[in-house]
OpenMM code with the backbone's topology and positions (N, CA, C; nanometers):
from openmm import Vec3, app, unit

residues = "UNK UNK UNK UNK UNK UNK UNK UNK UNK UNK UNK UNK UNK UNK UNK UNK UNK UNK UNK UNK UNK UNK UNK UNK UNK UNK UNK UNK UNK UNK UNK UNK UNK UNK UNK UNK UNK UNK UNK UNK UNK UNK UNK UNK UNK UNK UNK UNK UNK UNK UNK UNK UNK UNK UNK UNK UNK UNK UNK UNK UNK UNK UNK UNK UNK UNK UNK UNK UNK UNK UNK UNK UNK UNK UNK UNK UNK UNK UNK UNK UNK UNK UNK UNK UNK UNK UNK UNK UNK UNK UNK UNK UNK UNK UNK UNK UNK UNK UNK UNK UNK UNK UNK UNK UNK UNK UNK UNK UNK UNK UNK UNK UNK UNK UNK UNK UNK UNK UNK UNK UNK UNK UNK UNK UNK UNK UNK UNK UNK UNK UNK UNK UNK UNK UNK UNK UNK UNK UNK UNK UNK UNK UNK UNK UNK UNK UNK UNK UNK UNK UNK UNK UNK UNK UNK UNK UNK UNK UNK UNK UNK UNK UNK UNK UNK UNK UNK UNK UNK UNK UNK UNK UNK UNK UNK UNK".split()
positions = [
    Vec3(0.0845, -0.1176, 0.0000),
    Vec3(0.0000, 0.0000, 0.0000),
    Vec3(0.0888, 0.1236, 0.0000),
    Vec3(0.0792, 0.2124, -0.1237),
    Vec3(0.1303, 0.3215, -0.0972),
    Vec3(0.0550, 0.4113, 0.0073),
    Vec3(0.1533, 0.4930, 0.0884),
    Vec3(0.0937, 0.5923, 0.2107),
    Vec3(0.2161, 0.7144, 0.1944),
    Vec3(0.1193, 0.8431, 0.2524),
    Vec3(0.1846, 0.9781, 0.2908),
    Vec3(0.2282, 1.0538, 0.1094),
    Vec3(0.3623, 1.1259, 0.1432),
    Vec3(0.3249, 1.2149, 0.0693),
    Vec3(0.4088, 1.1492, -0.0721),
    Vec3(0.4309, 1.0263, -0.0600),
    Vec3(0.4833, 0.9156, -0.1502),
    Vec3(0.3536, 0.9147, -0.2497),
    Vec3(0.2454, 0.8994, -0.1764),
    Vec3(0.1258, 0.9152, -0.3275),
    Vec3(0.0964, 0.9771, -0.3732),
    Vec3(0.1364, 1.1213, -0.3887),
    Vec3(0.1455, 1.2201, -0.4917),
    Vec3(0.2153, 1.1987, -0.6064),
    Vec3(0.3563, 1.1185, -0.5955),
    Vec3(0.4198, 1.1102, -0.6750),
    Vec3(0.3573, 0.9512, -0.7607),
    Vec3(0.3063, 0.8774, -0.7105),
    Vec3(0.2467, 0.7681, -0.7321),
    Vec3(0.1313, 0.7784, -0.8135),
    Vec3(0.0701, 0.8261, -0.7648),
    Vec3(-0.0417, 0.8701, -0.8324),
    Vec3(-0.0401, 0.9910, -0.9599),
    Vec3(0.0565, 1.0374, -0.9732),
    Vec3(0.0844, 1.1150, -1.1106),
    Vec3(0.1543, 0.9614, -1.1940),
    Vec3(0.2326, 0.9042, -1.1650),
    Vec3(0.2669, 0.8013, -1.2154),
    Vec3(0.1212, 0.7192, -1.3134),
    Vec3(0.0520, 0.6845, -1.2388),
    Vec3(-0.0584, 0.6025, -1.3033),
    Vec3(-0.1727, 0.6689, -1.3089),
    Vec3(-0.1230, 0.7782, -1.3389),
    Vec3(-0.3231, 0.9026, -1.3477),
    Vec3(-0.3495, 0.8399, -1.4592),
    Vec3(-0.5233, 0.8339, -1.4556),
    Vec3(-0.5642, 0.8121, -1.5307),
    Vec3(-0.5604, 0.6235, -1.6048),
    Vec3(-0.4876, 0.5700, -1.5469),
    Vec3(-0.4507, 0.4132, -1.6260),
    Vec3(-0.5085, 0.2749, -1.4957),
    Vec3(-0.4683, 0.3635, -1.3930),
    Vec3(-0.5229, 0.2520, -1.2364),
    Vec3(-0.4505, 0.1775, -1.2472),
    Vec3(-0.3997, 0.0297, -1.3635),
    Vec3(-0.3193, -0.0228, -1.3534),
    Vec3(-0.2380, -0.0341, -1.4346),
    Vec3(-0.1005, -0.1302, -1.3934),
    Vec3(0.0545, -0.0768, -1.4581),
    Vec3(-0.0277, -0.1523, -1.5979),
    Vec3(0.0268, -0.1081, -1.7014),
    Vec3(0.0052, -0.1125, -1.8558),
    Vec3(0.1720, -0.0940, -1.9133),
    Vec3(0.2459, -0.2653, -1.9479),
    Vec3(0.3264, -0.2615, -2.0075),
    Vec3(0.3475, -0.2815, -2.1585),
    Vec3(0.2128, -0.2567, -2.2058),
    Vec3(0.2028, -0.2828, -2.3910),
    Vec3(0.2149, -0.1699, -2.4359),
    Vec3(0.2941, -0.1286, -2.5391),
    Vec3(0.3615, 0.0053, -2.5689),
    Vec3(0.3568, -0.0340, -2.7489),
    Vec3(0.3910, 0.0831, -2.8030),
    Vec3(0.4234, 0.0966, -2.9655),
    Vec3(0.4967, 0.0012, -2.9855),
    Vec3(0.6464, 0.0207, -2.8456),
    Vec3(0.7736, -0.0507, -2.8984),
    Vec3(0.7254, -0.1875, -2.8912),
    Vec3(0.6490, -0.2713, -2.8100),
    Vec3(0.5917, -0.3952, -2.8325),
    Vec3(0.5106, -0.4432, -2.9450),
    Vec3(0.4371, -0.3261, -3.0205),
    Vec3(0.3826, -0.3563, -3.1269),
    Vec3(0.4548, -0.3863, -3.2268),
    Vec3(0.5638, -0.3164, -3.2095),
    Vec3(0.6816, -0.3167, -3.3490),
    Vec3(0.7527, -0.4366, -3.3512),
    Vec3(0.7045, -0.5518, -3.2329),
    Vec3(0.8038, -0.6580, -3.2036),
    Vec3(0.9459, -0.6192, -3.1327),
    Vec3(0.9983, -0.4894, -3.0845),
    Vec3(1.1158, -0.4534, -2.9963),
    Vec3(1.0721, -0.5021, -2.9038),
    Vec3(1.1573, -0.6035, -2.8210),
    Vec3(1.1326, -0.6381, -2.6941),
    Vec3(1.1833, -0.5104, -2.5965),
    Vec3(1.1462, -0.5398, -2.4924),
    Vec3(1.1650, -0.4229, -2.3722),
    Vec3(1.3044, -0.4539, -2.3028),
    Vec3(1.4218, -0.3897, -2.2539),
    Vec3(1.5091, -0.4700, -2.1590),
    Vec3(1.4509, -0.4645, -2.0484),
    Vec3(1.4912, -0.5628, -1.9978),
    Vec3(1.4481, -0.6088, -1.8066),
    Vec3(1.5223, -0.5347, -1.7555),
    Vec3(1.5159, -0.4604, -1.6772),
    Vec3(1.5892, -0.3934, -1.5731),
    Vec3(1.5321, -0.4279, -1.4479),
    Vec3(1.6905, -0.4992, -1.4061),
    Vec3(1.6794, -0.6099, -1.3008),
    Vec3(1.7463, -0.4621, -1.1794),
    Vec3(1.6936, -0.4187, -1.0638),
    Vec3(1.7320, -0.3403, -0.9728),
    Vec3(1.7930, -0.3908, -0.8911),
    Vec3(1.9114, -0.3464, -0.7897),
    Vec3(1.9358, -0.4251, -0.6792),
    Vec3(1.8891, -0.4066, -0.5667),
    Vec3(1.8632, -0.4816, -0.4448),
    Vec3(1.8027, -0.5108, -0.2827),
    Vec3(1.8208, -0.3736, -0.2468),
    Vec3(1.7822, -0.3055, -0.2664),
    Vec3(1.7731, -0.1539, -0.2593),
    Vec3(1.7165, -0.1029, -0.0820),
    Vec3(1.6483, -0.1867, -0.0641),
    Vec3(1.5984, -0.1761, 0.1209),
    Vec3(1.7045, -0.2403, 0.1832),
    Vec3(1.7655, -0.3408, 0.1761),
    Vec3(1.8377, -0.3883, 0.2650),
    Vec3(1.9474, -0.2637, 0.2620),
    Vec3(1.9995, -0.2589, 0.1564),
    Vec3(2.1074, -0.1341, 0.1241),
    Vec3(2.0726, -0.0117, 0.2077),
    Vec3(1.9473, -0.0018, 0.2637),
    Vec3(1.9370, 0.1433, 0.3279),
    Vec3(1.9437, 0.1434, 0.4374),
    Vec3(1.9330, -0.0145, 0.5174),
    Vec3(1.9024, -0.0480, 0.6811),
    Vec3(1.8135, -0.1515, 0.6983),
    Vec3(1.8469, -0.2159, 0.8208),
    Vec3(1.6969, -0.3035, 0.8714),
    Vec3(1.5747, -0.2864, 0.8969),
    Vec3(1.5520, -0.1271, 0.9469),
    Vec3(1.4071, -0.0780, 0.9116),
    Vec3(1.3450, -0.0282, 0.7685),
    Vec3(1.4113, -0.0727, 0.6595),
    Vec3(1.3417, 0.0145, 0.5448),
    Vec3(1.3128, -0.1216, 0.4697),
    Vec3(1.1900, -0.0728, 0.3923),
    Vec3(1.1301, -0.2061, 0.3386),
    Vec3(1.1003, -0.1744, 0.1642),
    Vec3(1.0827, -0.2861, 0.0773),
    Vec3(1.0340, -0.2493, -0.0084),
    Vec3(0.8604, -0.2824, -0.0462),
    Vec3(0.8314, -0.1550, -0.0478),
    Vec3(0.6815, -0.1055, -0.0653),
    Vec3(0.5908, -0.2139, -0.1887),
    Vec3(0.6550, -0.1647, -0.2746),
    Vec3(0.5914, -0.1291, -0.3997),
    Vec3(0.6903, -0.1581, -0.5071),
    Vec3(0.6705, -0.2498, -0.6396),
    Vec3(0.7510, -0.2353, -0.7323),
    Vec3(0.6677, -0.2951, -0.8289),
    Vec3(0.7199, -0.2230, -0.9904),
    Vec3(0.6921, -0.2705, -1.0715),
    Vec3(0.7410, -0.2069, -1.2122),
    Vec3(0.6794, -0.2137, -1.3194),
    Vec3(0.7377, -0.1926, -1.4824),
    Vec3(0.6236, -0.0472, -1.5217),
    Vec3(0.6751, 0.0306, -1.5740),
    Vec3(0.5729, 0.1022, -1.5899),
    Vec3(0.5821, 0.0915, -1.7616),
    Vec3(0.6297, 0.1279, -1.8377),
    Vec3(0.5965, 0.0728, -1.9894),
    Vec3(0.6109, 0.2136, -2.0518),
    Vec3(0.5958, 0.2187, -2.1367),
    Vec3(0.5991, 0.3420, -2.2546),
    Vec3(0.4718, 0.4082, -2.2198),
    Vec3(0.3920, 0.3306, -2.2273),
    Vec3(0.1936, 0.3803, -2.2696),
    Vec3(0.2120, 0.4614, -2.1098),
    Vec3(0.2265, 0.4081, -2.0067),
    Vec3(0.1896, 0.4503, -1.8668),
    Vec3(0.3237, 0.5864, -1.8631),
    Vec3(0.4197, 0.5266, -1.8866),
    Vec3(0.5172, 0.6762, -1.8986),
    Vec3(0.4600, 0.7771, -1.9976),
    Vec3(0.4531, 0.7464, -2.0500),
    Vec3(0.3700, 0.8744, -2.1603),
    Vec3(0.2341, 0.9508, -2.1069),
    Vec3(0.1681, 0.8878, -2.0585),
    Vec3(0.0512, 0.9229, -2.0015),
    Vec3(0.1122, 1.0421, -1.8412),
    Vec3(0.2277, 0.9698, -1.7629),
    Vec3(0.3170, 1.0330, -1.6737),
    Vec3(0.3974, 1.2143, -1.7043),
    Vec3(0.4326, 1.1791, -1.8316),
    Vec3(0.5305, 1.3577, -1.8498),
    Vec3(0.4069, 1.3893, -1.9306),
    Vec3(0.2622, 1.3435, -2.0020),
    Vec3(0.1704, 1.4350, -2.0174),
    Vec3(0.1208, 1.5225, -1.9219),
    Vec3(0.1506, 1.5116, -1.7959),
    Vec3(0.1286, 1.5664, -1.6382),
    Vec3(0.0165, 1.6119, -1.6259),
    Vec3(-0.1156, 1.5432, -1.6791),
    Vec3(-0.2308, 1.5867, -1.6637),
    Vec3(-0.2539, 1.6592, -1.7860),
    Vec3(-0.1401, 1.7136, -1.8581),
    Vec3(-0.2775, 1.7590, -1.9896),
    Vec3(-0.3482, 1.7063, -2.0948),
    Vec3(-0.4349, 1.7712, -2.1493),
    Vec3(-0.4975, 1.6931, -2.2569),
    Vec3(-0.4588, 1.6237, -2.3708),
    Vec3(-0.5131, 1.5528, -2.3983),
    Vec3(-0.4632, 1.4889, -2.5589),
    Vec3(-0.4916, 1.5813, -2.6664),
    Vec3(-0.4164, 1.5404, -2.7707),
    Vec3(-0.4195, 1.6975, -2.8396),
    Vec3(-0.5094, 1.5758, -3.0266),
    Vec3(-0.5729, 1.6019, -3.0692),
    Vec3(-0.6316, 1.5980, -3.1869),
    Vec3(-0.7103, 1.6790, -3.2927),
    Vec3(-0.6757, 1.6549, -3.3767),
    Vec3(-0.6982, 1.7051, -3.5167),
    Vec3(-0.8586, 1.6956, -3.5456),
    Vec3(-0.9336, 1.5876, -3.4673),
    Vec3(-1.0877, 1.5551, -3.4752),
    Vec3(-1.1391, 1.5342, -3.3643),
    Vec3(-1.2031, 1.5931, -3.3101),
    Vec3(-1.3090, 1.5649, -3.1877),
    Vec3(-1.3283, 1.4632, -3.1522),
    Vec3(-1.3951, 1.3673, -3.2260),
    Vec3(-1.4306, 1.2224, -3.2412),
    Vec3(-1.3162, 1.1209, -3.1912),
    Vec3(-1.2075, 1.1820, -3.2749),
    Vec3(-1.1423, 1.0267, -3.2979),
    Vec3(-0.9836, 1.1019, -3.1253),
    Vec3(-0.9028, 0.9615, -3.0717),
    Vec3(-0.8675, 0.9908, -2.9755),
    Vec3(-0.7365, 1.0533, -2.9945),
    Vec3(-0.6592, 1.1773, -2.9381),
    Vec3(-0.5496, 1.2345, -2.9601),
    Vec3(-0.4549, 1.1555, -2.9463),
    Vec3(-0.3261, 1.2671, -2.9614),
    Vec3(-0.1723, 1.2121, -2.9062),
    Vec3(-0.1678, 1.2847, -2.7553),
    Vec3(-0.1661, 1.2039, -2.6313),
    Vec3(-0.0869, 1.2691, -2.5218),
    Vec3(0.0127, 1.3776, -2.5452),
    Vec3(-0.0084, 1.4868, -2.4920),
    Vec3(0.1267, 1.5476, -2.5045),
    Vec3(0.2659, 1.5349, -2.4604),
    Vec3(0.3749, 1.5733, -2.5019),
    Vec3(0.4604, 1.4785, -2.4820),
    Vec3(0.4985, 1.3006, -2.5175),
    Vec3(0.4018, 1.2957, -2.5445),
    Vec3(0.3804, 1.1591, -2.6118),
    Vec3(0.5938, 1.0997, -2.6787),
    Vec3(0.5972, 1.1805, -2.7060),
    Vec3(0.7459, 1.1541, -2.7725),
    Vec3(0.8508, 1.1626, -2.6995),
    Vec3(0.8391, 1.1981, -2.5515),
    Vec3(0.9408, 1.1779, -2.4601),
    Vec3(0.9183, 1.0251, -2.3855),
    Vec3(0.7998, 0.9757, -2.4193),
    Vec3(0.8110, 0.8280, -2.3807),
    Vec3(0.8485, 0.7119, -2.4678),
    Vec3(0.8814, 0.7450, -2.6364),
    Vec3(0.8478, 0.6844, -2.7632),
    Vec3(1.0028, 0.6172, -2.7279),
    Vec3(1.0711, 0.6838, -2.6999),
    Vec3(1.2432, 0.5658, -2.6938),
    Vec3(1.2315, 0.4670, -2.5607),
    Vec3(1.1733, 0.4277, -2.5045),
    Vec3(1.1564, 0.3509, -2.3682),
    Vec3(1.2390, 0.2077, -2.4325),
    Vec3(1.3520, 0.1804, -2.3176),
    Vec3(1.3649, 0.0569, -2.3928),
    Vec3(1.3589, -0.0368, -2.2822),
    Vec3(1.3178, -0.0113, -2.1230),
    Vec3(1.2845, -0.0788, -1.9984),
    Vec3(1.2525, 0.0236, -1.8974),
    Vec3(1.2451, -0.0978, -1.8010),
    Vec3(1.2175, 0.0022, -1.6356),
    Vec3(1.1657, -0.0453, -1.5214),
    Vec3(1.2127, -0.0374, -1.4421),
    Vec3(1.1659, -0.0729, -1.2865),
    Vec3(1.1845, 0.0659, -1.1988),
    Vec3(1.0533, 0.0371, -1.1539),
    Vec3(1.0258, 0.1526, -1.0384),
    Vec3(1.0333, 0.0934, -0.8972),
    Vec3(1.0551, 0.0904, -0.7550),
    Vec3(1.0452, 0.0453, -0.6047),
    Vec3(0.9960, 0.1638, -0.5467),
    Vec3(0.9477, 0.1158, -0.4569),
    Vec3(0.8725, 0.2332, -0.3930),
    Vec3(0.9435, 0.1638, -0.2482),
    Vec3(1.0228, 0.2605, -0.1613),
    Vec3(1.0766, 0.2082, -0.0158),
    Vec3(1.0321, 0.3032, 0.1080),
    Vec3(0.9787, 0.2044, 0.1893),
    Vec3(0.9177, 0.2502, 0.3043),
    Vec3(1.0625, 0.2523, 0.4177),
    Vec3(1.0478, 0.3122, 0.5131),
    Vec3(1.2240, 0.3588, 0.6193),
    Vec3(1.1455, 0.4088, 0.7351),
    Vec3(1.2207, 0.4116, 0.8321),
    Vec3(1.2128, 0.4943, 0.9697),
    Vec3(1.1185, 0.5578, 1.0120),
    Vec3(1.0425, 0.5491, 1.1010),
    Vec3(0.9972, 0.7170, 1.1316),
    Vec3(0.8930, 0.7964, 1.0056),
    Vec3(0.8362, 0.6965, 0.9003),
    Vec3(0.7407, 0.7560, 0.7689),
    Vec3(0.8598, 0.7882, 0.6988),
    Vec3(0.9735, 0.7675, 0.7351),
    Vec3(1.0325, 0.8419, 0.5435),
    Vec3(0.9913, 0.7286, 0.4864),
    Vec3(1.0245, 0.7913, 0.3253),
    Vec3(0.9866, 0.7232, 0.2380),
    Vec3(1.0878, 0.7591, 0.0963),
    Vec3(1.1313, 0.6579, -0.0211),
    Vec3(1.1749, 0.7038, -0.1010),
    Vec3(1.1305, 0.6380, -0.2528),
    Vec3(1.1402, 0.6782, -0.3512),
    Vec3(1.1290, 0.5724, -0.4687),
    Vec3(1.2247, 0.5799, -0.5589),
    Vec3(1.2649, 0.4564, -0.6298),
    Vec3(1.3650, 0.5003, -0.6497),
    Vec3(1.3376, 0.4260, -0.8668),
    Vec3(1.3372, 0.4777, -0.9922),
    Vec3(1.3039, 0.4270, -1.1298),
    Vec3(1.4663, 0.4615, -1.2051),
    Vec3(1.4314, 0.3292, -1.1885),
    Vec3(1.5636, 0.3170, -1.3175),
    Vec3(1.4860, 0.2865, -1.4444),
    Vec3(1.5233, 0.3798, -1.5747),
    Vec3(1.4569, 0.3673, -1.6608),
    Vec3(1.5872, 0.3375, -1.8106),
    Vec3(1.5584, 0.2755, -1.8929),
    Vec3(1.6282, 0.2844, -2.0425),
    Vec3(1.5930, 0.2840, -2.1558),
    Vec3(1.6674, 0.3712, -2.2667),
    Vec3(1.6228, 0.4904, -2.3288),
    Vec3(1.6809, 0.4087, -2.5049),
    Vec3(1.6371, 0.3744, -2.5937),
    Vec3(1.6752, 0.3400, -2.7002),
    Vec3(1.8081, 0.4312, -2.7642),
    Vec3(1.8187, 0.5051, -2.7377),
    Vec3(1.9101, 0.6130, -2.7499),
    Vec3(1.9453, 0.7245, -2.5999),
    Vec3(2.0601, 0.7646, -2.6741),
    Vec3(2.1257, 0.9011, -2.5829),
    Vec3(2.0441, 0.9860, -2.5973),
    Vec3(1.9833, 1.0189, -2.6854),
    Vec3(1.8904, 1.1740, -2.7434),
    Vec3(1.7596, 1.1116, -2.7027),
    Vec3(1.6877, 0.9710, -2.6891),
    Vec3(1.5695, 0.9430, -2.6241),
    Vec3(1.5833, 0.9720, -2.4836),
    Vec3(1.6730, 0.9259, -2.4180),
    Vec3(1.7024, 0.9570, -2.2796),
    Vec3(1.7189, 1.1184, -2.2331),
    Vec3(1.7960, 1.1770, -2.3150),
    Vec3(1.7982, 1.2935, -2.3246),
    Vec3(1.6437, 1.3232, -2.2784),
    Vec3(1.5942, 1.3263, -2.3552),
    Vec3(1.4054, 1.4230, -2.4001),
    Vec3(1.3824, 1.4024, -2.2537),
    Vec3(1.3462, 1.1969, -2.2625),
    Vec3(1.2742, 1.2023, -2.1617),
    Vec3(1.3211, 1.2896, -2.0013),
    Vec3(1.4330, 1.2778, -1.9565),
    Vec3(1.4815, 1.3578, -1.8653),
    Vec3(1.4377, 1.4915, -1.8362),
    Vec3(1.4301, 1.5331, -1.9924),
    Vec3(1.3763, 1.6883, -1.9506),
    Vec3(1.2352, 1.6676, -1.9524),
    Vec3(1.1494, 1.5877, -1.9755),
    Vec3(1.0021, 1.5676, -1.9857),
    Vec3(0.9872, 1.5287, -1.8130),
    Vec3(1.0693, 1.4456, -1.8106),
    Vec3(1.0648, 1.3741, -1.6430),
    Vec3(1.0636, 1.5042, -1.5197),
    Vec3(1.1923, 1.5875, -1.5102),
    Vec3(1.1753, 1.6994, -1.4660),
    Vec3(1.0705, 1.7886, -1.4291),
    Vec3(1.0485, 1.8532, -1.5707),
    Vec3(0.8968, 1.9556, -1.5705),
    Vec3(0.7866, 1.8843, -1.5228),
    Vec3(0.7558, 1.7008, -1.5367),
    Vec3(0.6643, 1.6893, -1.4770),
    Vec3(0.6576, 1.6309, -1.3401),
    Vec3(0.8009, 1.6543, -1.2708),
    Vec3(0.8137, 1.6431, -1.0895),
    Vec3(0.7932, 1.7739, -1.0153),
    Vec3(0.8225, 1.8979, -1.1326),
    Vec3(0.8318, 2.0309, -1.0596),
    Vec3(0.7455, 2.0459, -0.9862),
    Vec3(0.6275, 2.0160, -0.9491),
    Vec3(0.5594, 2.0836, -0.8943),
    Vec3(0.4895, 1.9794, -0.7650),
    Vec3(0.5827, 1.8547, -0.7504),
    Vec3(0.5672, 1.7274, -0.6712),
    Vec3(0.6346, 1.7457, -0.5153),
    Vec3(0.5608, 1.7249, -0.4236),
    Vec3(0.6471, 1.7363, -0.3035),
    Vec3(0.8204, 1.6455, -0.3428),
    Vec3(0.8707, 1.6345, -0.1726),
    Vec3(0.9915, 1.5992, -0.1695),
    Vec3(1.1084, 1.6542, -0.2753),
    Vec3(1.2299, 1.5545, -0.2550),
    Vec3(1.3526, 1.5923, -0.2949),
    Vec3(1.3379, 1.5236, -0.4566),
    Vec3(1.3555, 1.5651, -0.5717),
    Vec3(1.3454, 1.4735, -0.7045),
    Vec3(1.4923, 1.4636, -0.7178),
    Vec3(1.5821, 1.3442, -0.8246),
    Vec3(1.6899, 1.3843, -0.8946),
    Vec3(1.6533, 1.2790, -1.0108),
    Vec3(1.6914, 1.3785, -1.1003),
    Vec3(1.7483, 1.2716, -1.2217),
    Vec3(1.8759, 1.2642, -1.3024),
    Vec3(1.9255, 1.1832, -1.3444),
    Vec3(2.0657, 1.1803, -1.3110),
    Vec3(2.1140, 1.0272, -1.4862),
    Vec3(2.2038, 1.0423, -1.4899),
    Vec3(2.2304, 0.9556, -1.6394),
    Vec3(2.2840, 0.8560, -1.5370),
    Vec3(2.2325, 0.7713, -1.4383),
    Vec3(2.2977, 0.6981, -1.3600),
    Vec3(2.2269, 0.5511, -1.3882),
    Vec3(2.3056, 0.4627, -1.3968),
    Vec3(2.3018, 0.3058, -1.3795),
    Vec3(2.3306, 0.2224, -1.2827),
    Vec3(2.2179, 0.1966, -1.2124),
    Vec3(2.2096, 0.1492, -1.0933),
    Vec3(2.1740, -0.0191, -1.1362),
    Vec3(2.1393, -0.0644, -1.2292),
    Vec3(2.0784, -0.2207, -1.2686),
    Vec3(2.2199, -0.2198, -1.3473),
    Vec3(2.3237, -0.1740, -1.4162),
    Vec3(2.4351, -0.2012, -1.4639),
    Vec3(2.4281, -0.2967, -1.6456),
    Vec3(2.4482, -0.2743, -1.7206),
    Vec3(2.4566, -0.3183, -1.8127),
    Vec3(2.3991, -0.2358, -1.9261),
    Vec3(2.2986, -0.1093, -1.9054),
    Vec3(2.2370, 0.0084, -1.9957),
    Vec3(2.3089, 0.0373, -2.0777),
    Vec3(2.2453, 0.1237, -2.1757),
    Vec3(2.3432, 0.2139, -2.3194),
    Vec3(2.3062, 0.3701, -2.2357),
    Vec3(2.1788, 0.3589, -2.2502),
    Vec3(2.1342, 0.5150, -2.2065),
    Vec3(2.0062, 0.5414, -2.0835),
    Vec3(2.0521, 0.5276, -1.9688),
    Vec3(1.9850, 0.5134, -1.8988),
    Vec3(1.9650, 0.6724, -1.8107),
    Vec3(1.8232, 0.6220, -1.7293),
    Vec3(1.7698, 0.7360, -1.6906),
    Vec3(1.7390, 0.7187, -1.5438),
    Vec3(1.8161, 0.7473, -1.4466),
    Vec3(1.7247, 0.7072, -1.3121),
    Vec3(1.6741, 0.8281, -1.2346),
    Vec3(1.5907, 0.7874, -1.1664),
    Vec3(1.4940, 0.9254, -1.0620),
    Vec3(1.4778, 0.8704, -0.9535),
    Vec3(1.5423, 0.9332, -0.8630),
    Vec3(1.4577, 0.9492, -0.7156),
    Vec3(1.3825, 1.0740, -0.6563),
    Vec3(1.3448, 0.9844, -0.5939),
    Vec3(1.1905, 1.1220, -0.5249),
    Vec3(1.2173, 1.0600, -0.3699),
    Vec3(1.2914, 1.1610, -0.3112),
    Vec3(1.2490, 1.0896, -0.1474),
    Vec3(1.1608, 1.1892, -0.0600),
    Vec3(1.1343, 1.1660, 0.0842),
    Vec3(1.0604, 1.2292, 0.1577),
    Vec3(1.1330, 1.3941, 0.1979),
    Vec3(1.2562, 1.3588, 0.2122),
    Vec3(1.3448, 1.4948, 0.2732),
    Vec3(1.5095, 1.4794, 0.1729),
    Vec3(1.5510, 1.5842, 0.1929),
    Vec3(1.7076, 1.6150, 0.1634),
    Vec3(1.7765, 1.5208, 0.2397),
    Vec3(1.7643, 1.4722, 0.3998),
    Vec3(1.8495, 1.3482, 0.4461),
    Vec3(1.7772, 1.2569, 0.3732),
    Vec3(1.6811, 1.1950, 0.3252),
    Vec3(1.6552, 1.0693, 0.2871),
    Vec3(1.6980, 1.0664, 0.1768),
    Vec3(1.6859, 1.1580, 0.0584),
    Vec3(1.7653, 1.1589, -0.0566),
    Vec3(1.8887, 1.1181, -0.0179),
    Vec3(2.0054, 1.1567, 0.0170),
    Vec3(2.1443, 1.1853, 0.0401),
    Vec3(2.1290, 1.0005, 0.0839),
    Vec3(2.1049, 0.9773, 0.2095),
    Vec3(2.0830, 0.8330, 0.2609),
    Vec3(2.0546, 0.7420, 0.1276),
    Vec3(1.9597, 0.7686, 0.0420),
    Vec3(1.8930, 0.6981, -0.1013),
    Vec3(2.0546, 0.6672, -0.1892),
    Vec3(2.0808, 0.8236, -0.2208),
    Vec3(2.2194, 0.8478, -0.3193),
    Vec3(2.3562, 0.7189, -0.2407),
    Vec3(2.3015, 0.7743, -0.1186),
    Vec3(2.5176, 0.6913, -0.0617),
    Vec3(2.4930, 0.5712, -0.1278),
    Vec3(2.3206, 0.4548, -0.0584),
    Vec3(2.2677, 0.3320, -0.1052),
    Vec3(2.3281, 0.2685, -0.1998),
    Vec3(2.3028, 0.3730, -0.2858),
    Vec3(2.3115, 0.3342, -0.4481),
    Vec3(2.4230, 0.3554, -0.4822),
    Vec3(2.5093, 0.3871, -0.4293),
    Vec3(2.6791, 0.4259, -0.4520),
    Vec3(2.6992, 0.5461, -0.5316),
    Vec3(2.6050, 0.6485, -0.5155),
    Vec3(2.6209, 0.7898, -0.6125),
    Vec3(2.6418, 0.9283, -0.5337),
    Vec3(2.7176, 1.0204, -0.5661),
    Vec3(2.7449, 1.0856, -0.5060),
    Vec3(2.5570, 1.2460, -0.5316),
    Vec3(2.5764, 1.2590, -0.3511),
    Vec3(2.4858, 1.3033, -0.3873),
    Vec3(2.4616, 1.4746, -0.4287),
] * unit.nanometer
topology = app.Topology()
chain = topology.addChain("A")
for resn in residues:
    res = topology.addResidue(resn, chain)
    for name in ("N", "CA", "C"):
        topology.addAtom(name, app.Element.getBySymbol(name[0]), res)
């Protein structure tokens, strides 16, 4: 169960979809997705921190994510738009999200994402950004590889405070 101010960020994640939706364009085209395998990411933080929540969010559900609530944009009333932003989710080439529960209500999450390209990863980053600005807690996004083996990877954390970030970053072996 997500709880506190962790479901703000959660809930922009899957507005609008309720559940994770990993069928994307790139699956239509026959591109398989890479697995991005994360590591024990709670144990790494302490004996009180747990893992919450995890799962794949997909192209379709990321896209729907840096649309940040706006409308779909179409040419006909009738028939259904393009999400905006729609093209900062179009290079997705994997992803795992954890959601980690800690101490005292902190809380952190932590998405490693990968990008068919440098310039897909690129976009999405800046799409990812503009649509945390306005999200409680600490955000970072960062060209960091935490699952190890990526071309162009994208990871984000969102924690509860500036110490839980920093605590998140040492975890993961990144400077924070």
């Amino acid at each position: 169960m997500i709880t506190g101010r962790r479901t703000a960020f959660a809930r922009s994640l899957v507005r609008c979809l309720g559940v994770a939706l990993c069928a994307s364009s790139a699956a239509i085209a026959d591109e398989l997705p890479v697995e991005v395998m994360l590591p024990e990411i709670a144990s790494q933080l302490g004996p009180e921190w747990t893992s919450a929540y995890a799962q794949t969010m997909g192209e379709l559900q990321i896209g729907v994510w840096v649309a940040d609530g706006r409308k779909p944009e179409s040419l006909f009333l009738k028939l259904p738009g393009q999400l905006p932003r729609a093209e900062a989710a179009a290079g997705w080439g994997g992803d795992r999200l954890v959601s980690l529960d800690g101490p005292n209500g902190t809380w952190a999450v932590v998405w490693q994402t990968e990008w068919d390209t440098a310039d897909d990863a690129i976009e999405f980053s800046k799409a990812a950004r503009d649509a945390m600005k306005d999200l409680a807690g600490v955000h970072t996004v960062t060209a960091e590889d935490i699952a190890g083996g990526l071309s162009s990877p994208v990871l984000i954390t969102v924690a509860d405070s500036k110490d839980t970030s920093t605590a998140v970053q040492a975890a993961l072996g990144l400077d924070s």
